[in-house]
PDB file of the backbone (N, CA, C, O) and the ligand in Angstrom, with CONECT records:
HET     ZN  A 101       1
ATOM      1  N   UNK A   1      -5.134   5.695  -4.065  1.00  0.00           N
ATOM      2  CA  UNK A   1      -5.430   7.020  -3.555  1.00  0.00           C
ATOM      3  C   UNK A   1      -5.205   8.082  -4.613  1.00  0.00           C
ATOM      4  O   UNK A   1      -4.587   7.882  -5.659  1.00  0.00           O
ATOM      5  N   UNK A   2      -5.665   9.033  -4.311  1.00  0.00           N
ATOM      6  CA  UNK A   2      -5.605  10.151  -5.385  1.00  0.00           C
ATOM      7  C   UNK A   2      -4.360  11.297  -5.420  1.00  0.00           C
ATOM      8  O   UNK A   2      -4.120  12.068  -4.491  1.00  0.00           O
ATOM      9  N   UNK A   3      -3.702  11.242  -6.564  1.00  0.00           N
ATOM     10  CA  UNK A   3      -2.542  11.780  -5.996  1.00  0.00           C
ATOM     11  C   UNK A   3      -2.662  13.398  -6.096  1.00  0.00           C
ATOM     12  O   UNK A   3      -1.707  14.014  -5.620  1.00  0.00           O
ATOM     13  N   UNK A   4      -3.774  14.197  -6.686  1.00  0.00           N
ATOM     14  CA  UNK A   4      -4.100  15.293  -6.185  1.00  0.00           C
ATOM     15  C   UNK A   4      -4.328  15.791  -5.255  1.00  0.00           C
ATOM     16  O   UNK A   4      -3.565  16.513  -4.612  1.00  0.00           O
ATOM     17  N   UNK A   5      -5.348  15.522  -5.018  1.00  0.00           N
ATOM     18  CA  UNK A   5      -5.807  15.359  -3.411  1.00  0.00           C
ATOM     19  C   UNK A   5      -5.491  15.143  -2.107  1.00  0.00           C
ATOM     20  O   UNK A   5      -5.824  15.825  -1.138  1.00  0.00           O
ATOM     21  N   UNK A   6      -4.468  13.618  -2.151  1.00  0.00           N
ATOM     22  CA  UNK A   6      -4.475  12.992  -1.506  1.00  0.00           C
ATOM     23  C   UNK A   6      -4.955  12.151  -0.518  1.00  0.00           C
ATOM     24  O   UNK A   6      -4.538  11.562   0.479  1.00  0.00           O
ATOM     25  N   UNK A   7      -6.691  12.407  -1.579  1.00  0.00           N
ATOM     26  CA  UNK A   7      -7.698  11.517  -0.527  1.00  0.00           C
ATOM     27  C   UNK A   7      -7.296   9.753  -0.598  1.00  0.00           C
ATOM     28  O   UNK A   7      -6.741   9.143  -1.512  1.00  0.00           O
ATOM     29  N   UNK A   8      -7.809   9.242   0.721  1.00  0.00           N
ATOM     30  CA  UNK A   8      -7.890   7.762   0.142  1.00  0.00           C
ATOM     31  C   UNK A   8      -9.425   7.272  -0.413  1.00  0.00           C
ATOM     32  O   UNK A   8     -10.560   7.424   0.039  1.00  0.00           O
ATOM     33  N   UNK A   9      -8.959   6.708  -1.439  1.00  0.00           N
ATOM     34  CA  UNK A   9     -10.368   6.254  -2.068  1.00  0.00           C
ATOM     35  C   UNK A   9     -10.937   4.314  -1.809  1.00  0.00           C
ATOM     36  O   UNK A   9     -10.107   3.406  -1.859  1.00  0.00           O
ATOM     37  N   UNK A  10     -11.781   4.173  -1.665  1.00  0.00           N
ATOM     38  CA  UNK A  10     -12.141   3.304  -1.519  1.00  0.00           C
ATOM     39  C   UNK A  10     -11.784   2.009  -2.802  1.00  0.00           C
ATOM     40  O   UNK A  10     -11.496   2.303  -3.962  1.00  0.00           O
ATOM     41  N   UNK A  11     -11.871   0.746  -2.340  1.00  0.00           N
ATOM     42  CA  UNK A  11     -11.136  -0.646  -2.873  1.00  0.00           C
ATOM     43  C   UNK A  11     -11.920  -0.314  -4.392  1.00  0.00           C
ATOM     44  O   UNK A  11     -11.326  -0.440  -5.463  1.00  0.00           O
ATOM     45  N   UNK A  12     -12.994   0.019  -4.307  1.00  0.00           N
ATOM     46  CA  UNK A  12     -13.753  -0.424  -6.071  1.00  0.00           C
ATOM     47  C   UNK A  12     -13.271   1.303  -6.825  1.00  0.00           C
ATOM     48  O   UNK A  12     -13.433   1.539  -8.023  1.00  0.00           O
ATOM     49  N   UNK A  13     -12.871   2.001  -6.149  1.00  0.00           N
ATOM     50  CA  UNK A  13     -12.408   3.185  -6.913  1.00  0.00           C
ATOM     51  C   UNK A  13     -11.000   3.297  -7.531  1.00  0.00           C
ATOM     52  O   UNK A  13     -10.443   4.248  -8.080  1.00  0.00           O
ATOM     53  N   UNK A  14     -10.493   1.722  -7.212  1.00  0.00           N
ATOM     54  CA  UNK A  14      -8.841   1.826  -8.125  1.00  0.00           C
ATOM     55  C   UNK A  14      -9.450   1.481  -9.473  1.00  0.00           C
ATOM     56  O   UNK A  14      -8.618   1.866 -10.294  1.00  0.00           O
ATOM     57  N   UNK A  15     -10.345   1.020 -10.026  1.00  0.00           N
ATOM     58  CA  UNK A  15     -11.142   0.781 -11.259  1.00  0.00           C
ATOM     59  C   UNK A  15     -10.507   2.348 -11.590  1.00  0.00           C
ATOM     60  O   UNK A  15     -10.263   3.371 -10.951  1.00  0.00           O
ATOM     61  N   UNK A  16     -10.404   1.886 -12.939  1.00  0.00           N
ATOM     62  CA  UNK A  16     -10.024   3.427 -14.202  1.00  0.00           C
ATOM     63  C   UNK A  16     -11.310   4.412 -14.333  1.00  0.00           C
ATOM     64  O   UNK A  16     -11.210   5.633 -14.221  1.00  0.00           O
ATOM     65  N   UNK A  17     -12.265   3.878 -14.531  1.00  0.00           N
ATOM     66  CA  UNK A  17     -14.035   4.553 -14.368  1.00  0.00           C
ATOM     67  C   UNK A  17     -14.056   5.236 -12.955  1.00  0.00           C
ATOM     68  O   UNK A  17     -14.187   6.452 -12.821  1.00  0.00           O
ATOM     69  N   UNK A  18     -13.931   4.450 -12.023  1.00  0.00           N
ATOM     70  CA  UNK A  18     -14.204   5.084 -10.823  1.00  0.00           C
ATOM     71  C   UNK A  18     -13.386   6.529 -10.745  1.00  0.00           C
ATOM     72  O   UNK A  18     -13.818   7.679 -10.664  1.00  0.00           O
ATOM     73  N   UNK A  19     -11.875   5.947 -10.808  1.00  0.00           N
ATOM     74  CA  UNK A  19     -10.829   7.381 -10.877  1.00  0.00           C
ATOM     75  C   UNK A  19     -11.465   7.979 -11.801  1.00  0.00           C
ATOM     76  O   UNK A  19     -12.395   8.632 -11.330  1.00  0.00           O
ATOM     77  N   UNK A  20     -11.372   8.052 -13.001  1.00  0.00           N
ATOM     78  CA  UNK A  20     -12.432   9.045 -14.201  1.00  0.00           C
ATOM     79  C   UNK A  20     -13.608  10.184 -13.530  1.00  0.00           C
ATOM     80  O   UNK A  20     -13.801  11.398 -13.471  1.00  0.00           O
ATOM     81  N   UNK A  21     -14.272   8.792 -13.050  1.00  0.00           N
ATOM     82  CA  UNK A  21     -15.243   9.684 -12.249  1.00  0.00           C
ATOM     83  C   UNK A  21     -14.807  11.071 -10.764  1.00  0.00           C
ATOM     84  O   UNK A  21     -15.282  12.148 -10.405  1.00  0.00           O
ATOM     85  N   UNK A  22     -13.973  10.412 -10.451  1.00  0.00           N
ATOM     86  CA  UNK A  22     -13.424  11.161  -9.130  1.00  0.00           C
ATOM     87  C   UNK A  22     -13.228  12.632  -9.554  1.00  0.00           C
ATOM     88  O   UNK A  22     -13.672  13.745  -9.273  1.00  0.00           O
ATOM     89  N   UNK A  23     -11.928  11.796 -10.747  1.00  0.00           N
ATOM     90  CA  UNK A  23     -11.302  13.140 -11.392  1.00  0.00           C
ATOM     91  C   UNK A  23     -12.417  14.107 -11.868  1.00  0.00           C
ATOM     92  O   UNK A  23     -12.309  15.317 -11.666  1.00  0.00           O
ATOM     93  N   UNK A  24     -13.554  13.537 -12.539  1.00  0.00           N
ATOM     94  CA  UNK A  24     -14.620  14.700 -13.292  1.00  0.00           C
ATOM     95  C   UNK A  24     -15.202  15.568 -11.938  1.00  0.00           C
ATOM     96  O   UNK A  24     -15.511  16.759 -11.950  1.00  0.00           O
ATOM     97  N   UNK A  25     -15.254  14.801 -10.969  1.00  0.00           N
ATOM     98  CA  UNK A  25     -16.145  15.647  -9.704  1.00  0.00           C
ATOM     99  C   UNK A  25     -15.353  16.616  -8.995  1.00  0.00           C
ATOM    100  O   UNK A  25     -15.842  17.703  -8.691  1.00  0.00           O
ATOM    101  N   UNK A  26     -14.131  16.298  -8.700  1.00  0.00           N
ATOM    102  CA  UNK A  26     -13.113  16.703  -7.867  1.00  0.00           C
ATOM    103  C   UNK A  26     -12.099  17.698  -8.665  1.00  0.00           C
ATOM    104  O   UNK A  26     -11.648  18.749  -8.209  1.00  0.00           O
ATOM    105  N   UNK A  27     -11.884  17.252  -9.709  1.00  0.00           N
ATOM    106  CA  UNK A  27     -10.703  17.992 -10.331  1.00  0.00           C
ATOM    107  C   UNK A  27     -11.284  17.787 -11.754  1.00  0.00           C
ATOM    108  O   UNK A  27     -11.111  16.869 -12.556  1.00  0.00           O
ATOM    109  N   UNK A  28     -12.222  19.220 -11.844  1.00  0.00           N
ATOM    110  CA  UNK A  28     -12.705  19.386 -12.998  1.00  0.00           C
ATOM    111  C   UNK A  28     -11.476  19.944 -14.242  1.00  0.00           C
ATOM    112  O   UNK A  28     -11.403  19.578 -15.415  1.00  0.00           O
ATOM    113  N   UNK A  29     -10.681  20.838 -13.580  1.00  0.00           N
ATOM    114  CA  UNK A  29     -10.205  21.995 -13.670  1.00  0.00           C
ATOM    115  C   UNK A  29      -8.611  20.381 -14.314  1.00  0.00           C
ATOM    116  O   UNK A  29      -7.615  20.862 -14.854  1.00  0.00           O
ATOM    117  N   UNK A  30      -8.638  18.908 -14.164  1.00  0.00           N
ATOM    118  CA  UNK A  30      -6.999  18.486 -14.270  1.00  0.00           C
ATOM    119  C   UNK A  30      -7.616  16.858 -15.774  1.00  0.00           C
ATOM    120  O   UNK A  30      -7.051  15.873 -16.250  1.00  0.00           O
ATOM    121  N   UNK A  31      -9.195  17.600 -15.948  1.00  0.00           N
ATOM    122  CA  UNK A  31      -9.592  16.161 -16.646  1.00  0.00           C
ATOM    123  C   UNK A  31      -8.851  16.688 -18.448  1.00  0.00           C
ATOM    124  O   UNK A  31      -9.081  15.939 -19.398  1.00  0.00           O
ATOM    125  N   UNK A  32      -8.281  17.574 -18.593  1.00  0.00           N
ATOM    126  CA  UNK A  32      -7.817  17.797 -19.998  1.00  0.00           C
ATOM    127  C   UNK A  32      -6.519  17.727 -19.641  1.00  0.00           C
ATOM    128  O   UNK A  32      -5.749  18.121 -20.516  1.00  0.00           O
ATOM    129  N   UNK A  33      -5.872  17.234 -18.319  1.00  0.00           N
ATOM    130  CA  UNK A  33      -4.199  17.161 -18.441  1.00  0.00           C
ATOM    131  C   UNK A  33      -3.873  15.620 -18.790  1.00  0.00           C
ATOM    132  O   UNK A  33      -4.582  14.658 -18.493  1.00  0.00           O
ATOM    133  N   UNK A  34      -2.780  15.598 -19.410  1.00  0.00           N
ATOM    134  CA  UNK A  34      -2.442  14.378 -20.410  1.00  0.00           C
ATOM    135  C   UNK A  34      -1.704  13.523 -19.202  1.00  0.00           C
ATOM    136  O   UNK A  34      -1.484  13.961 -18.073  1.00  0.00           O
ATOM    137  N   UNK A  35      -1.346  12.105 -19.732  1.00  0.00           N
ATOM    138  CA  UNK A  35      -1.196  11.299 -18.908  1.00  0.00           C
ATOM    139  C   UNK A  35       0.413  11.343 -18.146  1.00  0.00           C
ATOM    140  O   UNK A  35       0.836  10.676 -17.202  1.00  0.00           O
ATOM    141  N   UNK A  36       1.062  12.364 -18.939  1.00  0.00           N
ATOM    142  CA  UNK A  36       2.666  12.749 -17.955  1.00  0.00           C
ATOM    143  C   UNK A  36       2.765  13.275 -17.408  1.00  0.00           C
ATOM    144  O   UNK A  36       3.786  13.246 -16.720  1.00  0.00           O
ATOM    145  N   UNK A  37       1.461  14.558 -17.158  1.00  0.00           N
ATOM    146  CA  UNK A  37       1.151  15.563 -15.620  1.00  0.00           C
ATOM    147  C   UNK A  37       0.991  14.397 -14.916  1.00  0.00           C
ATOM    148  O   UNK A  37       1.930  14.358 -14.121  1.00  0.00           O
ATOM    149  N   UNK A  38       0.278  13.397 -14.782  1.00  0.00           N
ATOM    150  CA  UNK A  38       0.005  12.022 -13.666  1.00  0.00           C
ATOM    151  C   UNK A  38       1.010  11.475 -13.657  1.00  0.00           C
ATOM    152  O   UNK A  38       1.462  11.239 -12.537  1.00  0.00           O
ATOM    153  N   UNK A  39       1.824  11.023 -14.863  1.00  0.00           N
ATOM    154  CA  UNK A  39       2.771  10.608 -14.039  1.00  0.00           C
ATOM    155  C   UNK A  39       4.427  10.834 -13.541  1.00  0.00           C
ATOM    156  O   UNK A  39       5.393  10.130 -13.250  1.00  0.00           O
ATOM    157  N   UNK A  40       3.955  12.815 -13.683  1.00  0.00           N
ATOM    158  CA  UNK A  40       4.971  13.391 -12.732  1.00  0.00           C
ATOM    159  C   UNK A  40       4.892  13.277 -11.314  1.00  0.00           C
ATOM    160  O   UNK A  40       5.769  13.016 -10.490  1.00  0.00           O
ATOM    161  N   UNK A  41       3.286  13.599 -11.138  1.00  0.00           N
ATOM    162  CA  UNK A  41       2.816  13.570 -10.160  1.00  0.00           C
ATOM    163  C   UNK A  41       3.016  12.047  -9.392  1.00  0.00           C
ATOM    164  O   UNK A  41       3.293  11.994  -8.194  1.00  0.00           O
ATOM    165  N   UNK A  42       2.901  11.238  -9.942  1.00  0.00           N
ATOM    166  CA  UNK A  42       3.230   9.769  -9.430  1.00  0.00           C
ATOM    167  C   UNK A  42       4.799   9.972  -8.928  1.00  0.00           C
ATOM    168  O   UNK A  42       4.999  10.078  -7.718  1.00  0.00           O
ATOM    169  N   UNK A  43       5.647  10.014  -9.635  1.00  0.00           N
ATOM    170  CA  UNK A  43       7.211  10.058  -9.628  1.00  0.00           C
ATOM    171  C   UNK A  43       7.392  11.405  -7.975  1.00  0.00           C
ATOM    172  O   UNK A  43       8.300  11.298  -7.150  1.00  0.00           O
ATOM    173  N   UNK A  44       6.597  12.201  -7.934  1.00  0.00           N
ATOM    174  CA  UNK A  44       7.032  13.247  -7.497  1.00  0.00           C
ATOM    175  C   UNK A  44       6.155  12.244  -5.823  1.00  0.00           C
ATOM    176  O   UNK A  44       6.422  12.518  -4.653  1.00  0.00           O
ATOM    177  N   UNK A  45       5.599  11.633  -6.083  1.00  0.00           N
ATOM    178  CA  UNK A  45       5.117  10.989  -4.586  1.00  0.00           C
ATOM    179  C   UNK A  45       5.625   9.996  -4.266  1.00  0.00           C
ATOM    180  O   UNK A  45       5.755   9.808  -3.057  1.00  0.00           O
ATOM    181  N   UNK A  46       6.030   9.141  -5.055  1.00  0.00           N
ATOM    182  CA  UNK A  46       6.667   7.853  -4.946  1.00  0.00           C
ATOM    183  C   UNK A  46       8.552   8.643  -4.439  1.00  0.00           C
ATOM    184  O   UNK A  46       9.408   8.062  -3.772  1.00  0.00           O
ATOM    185  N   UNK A  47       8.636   9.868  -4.970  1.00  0.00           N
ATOM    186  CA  UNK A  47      10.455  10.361  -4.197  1.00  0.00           C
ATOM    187  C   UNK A  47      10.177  10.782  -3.083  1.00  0.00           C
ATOM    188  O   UNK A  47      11.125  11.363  -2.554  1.00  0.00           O
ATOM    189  N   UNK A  48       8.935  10.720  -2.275  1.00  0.00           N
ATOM    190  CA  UNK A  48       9.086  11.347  -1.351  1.00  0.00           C
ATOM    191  C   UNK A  48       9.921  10.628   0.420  1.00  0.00           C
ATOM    192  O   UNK A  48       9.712   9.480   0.811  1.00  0.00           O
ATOM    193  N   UNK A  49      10.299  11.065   0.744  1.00  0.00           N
ATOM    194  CA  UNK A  49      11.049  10.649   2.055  1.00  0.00           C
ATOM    195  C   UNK A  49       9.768   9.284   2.360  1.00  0.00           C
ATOM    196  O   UNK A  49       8.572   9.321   2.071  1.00  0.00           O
ATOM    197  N   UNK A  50      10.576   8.120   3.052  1.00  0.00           N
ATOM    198  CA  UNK A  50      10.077   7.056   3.362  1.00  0.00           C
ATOM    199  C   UNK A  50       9.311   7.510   4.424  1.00  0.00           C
ATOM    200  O   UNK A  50       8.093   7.452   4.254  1.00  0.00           O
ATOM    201  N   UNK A  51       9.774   8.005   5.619  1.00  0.00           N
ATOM    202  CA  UNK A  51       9.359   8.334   7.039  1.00  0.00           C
ATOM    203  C   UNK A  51       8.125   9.237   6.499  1.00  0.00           C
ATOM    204  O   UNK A  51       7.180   8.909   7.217  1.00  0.00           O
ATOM    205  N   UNK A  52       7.692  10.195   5.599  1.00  0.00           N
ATOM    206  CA  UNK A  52       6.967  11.283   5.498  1.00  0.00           C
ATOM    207  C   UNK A  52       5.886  10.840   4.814  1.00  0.00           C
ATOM    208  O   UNK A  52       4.802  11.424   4.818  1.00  0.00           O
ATOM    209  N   UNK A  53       6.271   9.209   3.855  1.00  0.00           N
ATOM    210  CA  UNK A  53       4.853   8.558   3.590  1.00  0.00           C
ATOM    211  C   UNK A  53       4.654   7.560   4.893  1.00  0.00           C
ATOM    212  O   UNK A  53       3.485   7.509   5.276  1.00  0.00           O
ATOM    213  N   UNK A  54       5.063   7.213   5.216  1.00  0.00           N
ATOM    214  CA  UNK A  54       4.825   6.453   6.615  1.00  0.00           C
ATOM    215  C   UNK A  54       4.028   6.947   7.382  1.00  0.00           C
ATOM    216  O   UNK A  54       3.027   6.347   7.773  1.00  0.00           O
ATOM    217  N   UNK A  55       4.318   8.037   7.699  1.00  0.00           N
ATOM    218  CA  UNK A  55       3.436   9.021   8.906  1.00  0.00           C
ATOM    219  C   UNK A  55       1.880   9.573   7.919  1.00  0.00           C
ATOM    220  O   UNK A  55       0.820   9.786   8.507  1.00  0.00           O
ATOM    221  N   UNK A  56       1.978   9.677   6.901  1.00  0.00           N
ATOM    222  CA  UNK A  56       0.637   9.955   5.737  1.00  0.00           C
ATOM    223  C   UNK A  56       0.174   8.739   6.114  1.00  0.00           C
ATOM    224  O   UNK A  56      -0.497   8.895   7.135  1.00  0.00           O
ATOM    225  N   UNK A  57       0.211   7.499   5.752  1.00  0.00           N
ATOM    226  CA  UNK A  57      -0.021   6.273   5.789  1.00  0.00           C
ATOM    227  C   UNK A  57      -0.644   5.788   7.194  1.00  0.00           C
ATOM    228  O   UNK A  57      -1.550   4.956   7.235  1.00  0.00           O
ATOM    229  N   UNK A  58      -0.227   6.226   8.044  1.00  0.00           N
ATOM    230  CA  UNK A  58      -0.732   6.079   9.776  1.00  0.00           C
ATOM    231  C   UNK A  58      -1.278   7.005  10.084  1.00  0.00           C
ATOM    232  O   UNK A  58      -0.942   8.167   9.855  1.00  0.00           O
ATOM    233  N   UNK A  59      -2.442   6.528  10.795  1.00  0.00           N
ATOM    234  CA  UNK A  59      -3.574   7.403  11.408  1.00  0.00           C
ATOM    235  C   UNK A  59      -2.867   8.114  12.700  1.00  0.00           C
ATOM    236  O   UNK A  59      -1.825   7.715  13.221  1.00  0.00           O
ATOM    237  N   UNK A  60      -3.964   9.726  13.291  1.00  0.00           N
ATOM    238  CA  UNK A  60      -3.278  10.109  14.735  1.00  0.00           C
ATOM    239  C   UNK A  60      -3.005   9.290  15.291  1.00  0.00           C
ATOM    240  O   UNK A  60      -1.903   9.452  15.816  1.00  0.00           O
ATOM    241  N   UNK A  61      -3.804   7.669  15.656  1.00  0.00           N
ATOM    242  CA  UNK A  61      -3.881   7.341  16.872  1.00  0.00           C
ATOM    243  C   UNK A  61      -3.159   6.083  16.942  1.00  0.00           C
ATOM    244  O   UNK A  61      -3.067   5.357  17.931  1.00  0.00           O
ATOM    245  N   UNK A  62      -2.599   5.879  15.654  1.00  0.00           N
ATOM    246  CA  UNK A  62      -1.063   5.070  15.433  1.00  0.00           C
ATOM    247  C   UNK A  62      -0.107   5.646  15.712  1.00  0.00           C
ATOM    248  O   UNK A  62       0.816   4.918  16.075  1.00  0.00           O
ATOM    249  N   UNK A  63       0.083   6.665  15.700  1.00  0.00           N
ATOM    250  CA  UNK A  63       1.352   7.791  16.148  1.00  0.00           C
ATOM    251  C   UNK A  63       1.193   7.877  17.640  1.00  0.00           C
ATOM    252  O   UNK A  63       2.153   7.730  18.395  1.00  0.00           O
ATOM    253  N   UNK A  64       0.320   8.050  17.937  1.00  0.00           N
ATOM    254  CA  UNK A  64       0.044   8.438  19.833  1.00  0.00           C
ATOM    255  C   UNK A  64       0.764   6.809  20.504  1.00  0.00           C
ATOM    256  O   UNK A  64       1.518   6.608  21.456  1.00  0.00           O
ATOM    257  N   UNK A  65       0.304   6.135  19.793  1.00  0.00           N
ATOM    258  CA  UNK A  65       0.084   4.364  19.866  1.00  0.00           C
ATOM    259  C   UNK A  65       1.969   4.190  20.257  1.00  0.00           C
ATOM    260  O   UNK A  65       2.653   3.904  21.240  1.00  0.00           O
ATOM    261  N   UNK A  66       2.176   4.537  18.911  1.00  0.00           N
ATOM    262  CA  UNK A  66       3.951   4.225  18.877  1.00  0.00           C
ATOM    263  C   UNK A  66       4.614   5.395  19.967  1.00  0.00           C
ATOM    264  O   UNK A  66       5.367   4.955  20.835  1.00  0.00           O
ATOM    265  N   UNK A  67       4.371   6.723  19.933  1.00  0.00           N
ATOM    266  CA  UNK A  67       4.530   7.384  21.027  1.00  0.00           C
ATOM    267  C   UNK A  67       4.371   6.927  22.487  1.00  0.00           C
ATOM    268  O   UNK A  67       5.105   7.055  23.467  1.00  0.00           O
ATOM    269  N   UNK A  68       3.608   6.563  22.374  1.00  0.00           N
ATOM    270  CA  UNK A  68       3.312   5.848  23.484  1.00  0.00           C
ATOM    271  C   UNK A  68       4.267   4.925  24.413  1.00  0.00           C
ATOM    272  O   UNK A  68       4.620   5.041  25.587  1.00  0.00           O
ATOM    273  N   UNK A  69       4.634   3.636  23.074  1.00  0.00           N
ATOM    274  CA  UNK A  69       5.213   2.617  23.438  1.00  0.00           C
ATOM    275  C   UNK A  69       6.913   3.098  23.926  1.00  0.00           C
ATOM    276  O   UNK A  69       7.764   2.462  24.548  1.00  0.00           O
ATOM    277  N   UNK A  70       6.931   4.214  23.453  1.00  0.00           N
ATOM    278  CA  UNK A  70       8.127   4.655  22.657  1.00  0.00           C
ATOM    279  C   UNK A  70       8.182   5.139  24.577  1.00  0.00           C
ATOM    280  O   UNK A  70       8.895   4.277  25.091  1.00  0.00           O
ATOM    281  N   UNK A  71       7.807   5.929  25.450  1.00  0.00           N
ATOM    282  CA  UNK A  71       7.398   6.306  26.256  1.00  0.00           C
ATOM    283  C   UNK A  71       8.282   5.346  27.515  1.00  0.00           C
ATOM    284  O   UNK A  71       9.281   5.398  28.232  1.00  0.00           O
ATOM    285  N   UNK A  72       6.705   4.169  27.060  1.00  0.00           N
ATOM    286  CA  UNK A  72       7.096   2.882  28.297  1.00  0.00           C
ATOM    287  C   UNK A  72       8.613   2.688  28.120  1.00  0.00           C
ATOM    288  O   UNK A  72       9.410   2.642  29.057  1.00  0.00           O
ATOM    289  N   UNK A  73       8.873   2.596  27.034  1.00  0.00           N
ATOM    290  CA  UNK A  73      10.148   1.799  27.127  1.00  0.00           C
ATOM    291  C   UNK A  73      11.093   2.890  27.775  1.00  0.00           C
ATOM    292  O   UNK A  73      12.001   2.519  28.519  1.00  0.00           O
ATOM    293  N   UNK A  74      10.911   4.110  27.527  1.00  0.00           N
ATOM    294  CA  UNK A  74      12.063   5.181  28.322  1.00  0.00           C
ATOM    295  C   UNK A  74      11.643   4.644  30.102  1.00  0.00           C
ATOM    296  O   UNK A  74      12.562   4.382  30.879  1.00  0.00           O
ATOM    297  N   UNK A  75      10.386   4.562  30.472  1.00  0.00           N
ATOM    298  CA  UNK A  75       9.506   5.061  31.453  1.00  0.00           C
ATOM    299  C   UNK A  75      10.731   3.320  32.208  1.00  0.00           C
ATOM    300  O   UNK A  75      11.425   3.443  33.217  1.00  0.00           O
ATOM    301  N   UNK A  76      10.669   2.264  31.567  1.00  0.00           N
ATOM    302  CA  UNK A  76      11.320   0.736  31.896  1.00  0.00           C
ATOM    303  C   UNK A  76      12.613   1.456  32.143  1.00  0.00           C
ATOM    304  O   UNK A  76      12.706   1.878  33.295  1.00  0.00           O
ATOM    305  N   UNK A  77      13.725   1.726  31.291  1.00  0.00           N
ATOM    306  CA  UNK A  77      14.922   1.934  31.318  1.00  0.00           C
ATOM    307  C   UNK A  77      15.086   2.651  32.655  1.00  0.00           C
ATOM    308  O   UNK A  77      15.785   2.313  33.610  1.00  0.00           O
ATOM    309  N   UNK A  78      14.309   3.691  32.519  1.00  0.00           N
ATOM    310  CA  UNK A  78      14.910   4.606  33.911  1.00  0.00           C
ATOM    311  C   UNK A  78      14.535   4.165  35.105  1.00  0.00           C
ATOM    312  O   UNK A  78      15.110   4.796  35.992  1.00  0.00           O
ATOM    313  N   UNK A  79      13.387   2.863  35.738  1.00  0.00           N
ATOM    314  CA  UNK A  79      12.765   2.375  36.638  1.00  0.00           C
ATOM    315  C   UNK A  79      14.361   1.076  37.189  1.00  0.00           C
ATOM    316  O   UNK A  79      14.836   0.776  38.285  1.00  0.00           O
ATOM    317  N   UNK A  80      14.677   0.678  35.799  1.00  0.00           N
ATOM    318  CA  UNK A  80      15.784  -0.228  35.720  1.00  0.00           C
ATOM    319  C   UNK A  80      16.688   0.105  35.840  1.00  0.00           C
ATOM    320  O   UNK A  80      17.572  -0.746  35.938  1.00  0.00           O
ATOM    321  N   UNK A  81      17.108   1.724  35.920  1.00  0.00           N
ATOM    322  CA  UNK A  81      18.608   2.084  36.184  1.00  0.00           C
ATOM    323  C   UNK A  81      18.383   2.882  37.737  1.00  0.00           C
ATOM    324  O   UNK A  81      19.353   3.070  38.472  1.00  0.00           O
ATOM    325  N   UNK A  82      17.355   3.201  38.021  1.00  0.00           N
ATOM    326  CA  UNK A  82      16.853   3.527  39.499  1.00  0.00           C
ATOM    327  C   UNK A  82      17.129   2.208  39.991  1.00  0.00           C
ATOM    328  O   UNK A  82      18.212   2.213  40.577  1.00  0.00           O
ATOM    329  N   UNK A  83      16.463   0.839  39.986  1.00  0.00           N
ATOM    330  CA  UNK A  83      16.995  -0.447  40.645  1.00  0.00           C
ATOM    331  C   UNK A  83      18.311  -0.310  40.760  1.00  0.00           C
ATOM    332  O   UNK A  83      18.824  -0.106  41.860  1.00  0.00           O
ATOM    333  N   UNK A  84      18.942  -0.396  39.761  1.00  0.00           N
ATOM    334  CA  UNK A  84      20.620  -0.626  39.551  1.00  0.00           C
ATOM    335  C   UNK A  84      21.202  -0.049  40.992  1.00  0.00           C
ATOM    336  O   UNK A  84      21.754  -0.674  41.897  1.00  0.00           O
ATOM    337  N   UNK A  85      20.853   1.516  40.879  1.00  0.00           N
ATOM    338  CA  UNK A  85      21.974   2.087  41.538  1.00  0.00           C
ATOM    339  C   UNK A  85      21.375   2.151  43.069  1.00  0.00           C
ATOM    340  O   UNK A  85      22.062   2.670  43.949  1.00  0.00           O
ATOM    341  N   UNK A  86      20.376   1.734  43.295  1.00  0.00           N
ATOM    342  CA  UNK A  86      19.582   1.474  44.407  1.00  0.00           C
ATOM    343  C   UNK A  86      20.488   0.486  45.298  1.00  0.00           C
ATOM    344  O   UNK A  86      20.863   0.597  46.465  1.00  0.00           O
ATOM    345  N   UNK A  87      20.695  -0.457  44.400  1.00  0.00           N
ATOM    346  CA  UNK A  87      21.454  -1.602  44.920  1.00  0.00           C
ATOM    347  C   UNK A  87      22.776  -1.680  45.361  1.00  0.00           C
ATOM    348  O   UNK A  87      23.343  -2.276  46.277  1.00  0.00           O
ATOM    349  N   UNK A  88      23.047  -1.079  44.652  1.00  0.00           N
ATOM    350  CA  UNK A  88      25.095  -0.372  44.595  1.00  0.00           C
ATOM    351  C   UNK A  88      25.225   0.641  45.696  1.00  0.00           C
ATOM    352  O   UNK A  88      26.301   1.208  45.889  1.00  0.00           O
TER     353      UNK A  88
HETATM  354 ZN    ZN A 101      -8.678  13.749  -5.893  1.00  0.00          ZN2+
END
């Protein structure tokens, strides 16, 4: 993926040409920065909080998904502690 941007790029665009190319279309304005602006920029994405690439990394409807589940399981507990004291 592009660490300007942060677009994701497709499987044949991790090729060095392809990125080259990206960079000339997209970031005309970063094709004369030398190779330790990239890899500050690498260092500065790779420190970022685990949870904050995680959630980049997962789509809305993986989040709704785990929300979701996250949900039932409250939605179980409290159906199961309603039984409990039902009984008592
Ligand atoms: Zn880009």
């Amino acid at each position: 993926m592009c660490l300007l941007c942060n677009k994701v790029l497709g499987n044949d665009a991790v090729k060095p040409s392809k990125l080259q190319d990206h960079l000339r279309r997209c970031h005309p304005d970063k094709t004369e920065k030398d190779l330790k602006y990239f890899q500050t920029l690498k260092d500065k994405f790779q420190k970022r909080p685990t949870l904050d690439r995680m959630f980049a990394s997962t789509s809305q409807r993986n989040d709704d998904g785990l929300r979701a589940s996250y949900n039932n399981s409250l939605l179980i507990a409290k159906s199961g502690n309603r039984i409990l004291s039902e009984k008592s």
